[in-house]
N, C-alpha and C positions, 0 to 999 in steps of 0.2 A: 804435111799433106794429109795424114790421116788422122792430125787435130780436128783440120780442119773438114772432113769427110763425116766425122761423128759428130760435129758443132749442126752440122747442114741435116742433118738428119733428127738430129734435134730438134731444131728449130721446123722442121716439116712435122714431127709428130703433133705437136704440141699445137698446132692449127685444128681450131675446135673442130673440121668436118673429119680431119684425121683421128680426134678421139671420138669422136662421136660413134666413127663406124668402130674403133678399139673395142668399145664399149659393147655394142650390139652385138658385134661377132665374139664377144667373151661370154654374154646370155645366151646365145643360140649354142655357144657350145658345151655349158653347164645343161643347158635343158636337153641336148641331142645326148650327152654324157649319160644322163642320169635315166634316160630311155632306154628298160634293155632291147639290147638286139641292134639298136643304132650305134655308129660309129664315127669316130671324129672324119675318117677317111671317106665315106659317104655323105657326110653333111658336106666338107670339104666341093667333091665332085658333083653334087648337087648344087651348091652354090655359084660355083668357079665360072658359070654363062653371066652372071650377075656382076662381075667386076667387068665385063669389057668394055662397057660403058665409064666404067671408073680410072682415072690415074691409076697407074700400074702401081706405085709404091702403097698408095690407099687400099686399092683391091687386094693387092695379094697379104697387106698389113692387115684387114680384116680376117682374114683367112687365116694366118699365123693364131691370131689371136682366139679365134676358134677353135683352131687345135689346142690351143693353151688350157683353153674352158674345158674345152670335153676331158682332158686328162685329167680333170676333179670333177668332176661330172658324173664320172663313172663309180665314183665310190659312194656317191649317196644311193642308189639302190641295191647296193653292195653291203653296207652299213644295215639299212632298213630292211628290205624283205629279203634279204640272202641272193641278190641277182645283180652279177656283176655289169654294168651299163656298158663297158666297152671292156675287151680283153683283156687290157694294162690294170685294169682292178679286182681281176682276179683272185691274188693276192691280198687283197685289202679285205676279201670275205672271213679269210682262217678266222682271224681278232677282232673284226670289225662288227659284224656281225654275231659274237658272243657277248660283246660289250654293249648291245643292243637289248637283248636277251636280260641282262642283270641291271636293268633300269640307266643307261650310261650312253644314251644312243647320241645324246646331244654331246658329249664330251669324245664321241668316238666320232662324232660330226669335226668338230673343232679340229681334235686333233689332223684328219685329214687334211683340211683346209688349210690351217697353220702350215704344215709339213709340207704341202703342196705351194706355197707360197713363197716359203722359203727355197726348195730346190726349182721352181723356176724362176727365182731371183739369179741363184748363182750359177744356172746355166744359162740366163742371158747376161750374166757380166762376164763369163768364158768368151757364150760369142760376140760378144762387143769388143772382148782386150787381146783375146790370143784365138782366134776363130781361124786367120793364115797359121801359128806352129802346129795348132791342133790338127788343123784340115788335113795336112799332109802325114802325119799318122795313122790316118785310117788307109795310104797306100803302102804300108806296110803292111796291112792283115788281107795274103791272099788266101787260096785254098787249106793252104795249111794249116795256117793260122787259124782262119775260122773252124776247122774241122778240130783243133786243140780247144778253143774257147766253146763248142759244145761239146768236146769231151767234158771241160769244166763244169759245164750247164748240167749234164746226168751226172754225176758227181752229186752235186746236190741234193735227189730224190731222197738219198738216206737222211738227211735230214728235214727234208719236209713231210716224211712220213711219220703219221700221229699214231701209236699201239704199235701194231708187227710191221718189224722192219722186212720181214720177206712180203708181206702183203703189198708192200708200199714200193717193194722194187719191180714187184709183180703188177701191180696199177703201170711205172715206170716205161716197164719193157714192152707191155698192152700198147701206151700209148707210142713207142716207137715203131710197133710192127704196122699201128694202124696209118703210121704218117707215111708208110712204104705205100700205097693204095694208091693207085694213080699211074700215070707213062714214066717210062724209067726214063730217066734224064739223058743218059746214053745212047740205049738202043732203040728207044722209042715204043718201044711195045708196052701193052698194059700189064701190071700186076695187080692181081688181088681184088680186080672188079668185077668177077663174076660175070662177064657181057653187059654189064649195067652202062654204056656211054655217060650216064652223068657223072659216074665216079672217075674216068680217064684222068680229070685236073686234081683226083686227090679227094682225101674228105675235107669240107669245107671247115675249115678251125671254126670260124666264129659261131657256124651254125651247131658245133660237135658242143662247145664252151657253153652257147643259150641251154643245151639241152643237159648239158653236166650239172651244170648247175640251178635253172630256173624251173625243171618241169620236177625237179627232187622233193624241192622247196613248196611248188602247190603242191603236192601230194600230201607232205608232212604237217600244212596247211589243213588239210581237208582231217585227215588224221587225228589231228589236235582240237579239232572246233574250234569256237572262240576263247578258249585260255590263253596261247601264246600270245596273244597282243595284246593284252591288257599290260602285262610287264613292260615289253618295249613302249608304250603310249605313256608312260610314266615318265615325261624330263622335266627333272627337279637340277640338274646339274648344270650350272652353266657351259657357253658354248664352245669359247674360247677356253683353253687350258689355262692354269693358275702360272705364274712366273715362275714359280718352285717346282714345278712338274715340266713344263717346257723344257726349263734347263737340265732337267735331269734326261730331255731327251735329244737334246741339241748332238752330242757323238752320235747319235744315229743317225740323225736328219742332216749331217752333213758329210760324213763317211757314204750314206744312198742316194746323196745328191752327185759326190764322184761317182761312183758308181753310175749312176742313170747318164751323167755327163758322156765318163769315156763310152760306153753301153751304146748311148745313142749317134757316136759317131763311126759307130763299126755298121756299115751300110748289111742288112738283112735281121737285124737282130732287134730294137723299139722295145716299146713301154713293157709289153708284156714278159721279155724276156731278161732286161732290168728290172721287173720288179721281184723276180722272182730270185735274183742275183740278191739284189739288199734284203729280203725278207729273209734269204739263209744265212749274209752274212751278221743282220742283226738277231737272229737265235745263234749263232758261232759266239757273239762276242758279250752275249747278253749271260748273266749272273743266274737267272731263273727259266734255261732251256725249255725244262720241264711244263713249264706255264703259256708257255706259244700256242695261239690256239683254243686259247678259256678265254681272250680277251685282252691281250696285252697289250699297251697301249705303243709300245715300240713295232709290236708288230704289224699298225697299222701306219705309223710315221713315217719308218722303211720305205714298202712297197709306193707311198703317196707320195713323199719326196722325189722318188727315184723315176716314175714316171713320168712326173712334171721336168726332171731335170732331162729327160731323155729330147722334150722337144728340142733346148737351145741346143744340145750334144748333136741330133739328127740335122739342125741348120747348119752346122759348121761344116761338114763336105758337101752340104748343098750350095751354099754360097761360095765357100774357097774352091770345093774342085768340081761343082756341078752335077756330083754324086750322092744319089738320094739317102739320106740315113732311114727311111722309112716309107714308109707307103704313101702317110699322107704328106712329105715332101714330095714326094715322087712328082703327085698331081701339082703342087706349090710348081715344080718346076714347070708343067705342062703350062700353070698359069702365067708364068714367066715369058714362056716362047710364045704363046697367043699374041705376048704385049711385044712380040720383037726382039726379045730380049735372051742372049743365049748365057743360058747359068755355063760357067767354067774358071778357069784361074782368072779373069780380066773383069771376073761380074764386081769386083771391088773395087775396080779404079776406072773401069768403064762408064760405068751404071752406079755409082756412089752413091748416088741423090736413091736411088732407090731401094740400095740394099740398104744404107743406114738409118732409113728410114723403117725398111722393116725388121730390122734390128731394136731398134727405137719401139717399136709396135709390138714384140716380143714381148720386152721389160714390163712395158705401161700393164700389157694387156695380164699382166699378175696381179697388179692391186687391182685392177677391175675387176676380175676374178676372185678375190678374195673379201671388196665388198659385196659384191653383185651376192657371193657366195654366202653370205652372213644373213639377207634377206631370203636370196632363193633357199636356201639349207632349212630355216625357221618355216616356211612353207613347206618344207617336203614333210616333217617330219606327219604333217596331217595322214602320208602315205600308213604311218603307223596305228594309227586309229582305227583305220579302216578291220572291218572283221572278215575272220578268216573266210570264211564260207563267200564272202563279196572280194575279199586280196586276191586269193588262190585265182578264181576264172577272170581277175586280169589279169594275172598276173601270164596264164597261159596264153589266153588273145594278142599280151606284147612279145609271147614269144613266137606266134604264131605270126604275125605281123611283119618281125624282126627278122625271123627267120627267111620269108617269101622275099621280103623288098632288099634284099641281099642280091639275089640274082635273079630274081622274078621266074620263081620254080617252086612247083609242088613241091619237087621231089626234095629238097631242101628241109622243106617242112614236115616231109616225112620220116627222115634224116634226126631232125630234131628231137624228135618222137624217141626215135629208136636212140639216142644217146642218152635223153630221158631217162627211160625206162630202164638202159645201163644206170646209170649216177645212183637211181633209185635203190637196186637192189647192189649195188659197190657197198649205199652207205648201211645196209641192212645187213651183211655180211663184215663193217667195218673196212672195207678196201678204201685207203684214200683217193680222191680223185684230184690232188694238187701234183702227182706225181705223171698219172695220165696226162695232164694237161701239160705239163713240162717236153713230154717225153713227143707232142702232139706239136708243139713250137720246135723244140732242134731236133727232130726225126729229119726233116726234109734238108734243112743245111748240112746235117751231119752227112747224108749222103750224098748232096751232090758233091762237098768241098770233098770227101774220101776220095768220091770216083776220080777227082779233077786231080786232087793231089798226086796219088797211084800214076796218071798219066801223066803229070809232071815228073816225077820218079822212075817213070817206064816199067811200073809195076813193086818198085823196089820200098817197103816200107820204111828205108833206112829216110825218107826223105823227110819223116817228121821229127828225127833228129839233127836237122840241118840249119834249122831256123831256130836262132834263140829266144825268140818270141811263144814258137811255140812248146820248146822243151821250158820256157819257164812257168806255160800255162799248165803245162803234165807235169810239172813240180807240184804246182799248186792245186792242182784235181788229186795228186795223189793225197796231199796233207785236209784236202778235206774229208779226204775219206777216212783217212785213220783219227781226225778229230772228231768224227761221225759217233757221238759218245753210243747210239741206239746200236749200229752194226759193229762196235766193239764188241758190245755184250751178244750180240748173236755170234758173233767167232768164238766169243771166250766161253761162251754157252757148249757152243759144238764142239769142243775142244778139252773137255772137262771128261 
């Protein structure tokens, strides 16, 4: 029966109007990717009125593959002018964007693309072969659970922090206090907004992320004149990686592909928060720590594997149990129920003809994506040419842009400004902001699954010792911390 459920889905993708749309919705989401400030979850809900006219397995098959695109998408402006296109490439700035800088932008190109290629190969043959045993693992990570795996997640900051490791848990803790801003999940009252009613839903991440990152960048831009891009405008390197350097990063690219796999099926956690998971665990397992950061090419394979592999990981509770792994599932399903169609345990023997179809539409839409990627990548790199004094005020405009069409708010945009002008003086002072950002992603799960958990417990902390799930997750938050080679040496420092 479910030979024959993946023959049938087969055989629908492969009808030229089926790849046709694969195709389109894999361009529009490399171009929406690579726009900062746009997001695959926007282009998504932008689009989503546009399939209802379409077969449901086609429509929402271009939509998958959308997502697929924007999550390599993100890295070419990430790579090129230091501005992450969507949040999930975040991470792709540390390395990607240094290897830029030392004449290697084409090769920091590739290496994404390859890396990105590969993990969402193998998170669409997860959800093609085991998408039922996996589905039903993500009903095992309740509150507890998830409040253990962002224990895991701040764990980390010590090693993503570059120079002083007190600086880097102090960006850290910054970004946790800041993720408190908002109605408390419990009592409903606000914290920390001053009477501002915009801030009530929290600070916006993505708008906090445009301005961390992109208003830094035109300043330092403006700073430098036109010297900095005469280097990056220099690729002499080919695009694709050599077979002898691939392979030498194949253990990473598939170690961040699980990773991004299980990552994207723990419903509240996506790209952003898997990438940042493989980006620490490929400096944990990597030979040269110390070199994260100048440009390393695993540090960019990591985080671009791990994203991509996050989409098929985010499908598998969307189709097995109708539970969104992500935001832009989320809407996948809203697209679902428009056609009739209720996502839950039955959407794979119910509705076959249409999940294996977009199942099918997943897969394809990786080599579309990775050619599509080969041409659109060779035309961005024109982005590099461009001189500072003309880069910089676009580069502000798209975050000006990016930041408004978010929620169609000034105040947003003023928001931007002001985390701007934070990044600015973090990076002038040396504070890293890859820490801030972490602490800005699991601030908010960290405390609702606390609250939730405590009230599962009836106050009693003993209850996160109850789940071996999560006593194994605070096994392994401990041992990264004491692997944390930088906070070793500030213990052994203070301690002397």
């Amino acid at each position: 029966m479910i030979i024959n459920n993946i023959l049938l889905g087969f055989s629908n993708i492969l009808q030229p109007f089926n790849l046709l749309l694969v195709i389109v919705g894999s361009f529009i989401g490399i171009f929406v990717g690579a726009m900062p400030g746009l997001s695959a979850t926007m282009a998504i809900a932008l689009l989503l009125p546009l399939t209802f006219g379409l077969p449901p397995a086609s429509g929402i098959g271009m939509l998958a593959s959308l997502y697929m695109g924007a999550m390599y998408g993100g890295s070419i402006s990430a790579i090129l002018i230091r501005t992450p296109g969507t949040p999930a490439a975040a991470a792709t700035v540390l390395d990607g964007y240094p290897m830029a800088q030392k004449g290697m932008a084409g090769k920091a190109l590739g290496i994404s693309l390859t890396a990105s290629l590969v993990g969402g190969v193998l998170s669409s043959i997860a959800l093609l072969t085991i998408a039922p045993a996996l589905g039903y693992v993500a009903l095992e990570f309740g509150p507890v659970e998830l409040f253990a795996v962002a224990v895991l997640g701040i764990t980390i900051i010590g090693s993503l922090s570059q120079g002083s490791t007190v600086l880097g848990l102090l960006s850290g803790a910054f970004g946790l206090l800041l993720a408190m801003v908002g109605m408390d999940p419990i009592t409903g009252t606000p914290r920390f907004t001053f009477g501002l009613i915009n801030l009530f839903s929290g600070i916006p991440f993505v708008v906090a992320l445009i301005g961390l990152f992109s208003i830094p960048q035109a300043l330092r831009l403006i700073e430098q004149g036109d010297d900095g891009t005469q280097v990056i405008s220099r690729i002499q390197d080919r695009l694709l990686p050599a077979w002898k350097e691939f392979r030498s990063l194949i253990p990473t690219i598939l170690r961040s592909s699980v990773i991004g796999i299980f990552t994207g099926i723990i419903p509240g956690t996506g790209g952003d928060t898997a990438c940042w998971f493989a980006y620490n665990e490929a400096k944990r397992f990597s030979k040269r720590k110390a070199e994260f950061g100048s440009g390393v090419p695993e540090g960019i394979a990591a985080p671009e594997s791990a994203n991509n592999a996050v989409v098929g990981g985010a499908l598998i509770p969307t189709i097995s149990l109708g539970i969104p792994g992500s935001s832009a599932t989320a809407i996948l399903i809203g697209g679902l129920m428009v056609h009739g169609i209720m996502p839950g345990p039955t959407l794979m023997s119910e509705y076959a003809e249409v999940t294996y179809t977009l199942i099918w539409a997943v897969f394809f839409s990786n080599f579309a994506m990775f050619f599509i990627g080969l041409l659109f990548t060779k035309g961005a790199i024109i982005v590099t040419r461009v001189k500072n004094k003309v880069l910089a005020p676009i580069i502000v405009v798209l975050c000006v842009i990016g930041s408004f069409s978010i929620n169609n708010s000034y105040f947003d945009v003023i928001m931007m400004f002001l985390f701007g002008l934070l990044g600015y003086v973090m990076e002038k002072v040396k504070m890293p902001t890859a820490p801030m950002v972490l602490g800005l992603i699991l601030g908010k799960m960290m405390n609702n699954s606390l609250y939730q958990s405590l009230l599962i417990g009836h106050g009693s902390w003993l209850i996160f010792l109850k789940s071996p799930i999560a006593v194994i997750l605070f096994i392994v938050s401990i041992l990264s911390i004491l692997q944390s080679t930088p906070l070793i040496r500030f213990i052994k420092g203070k301690f002397k």
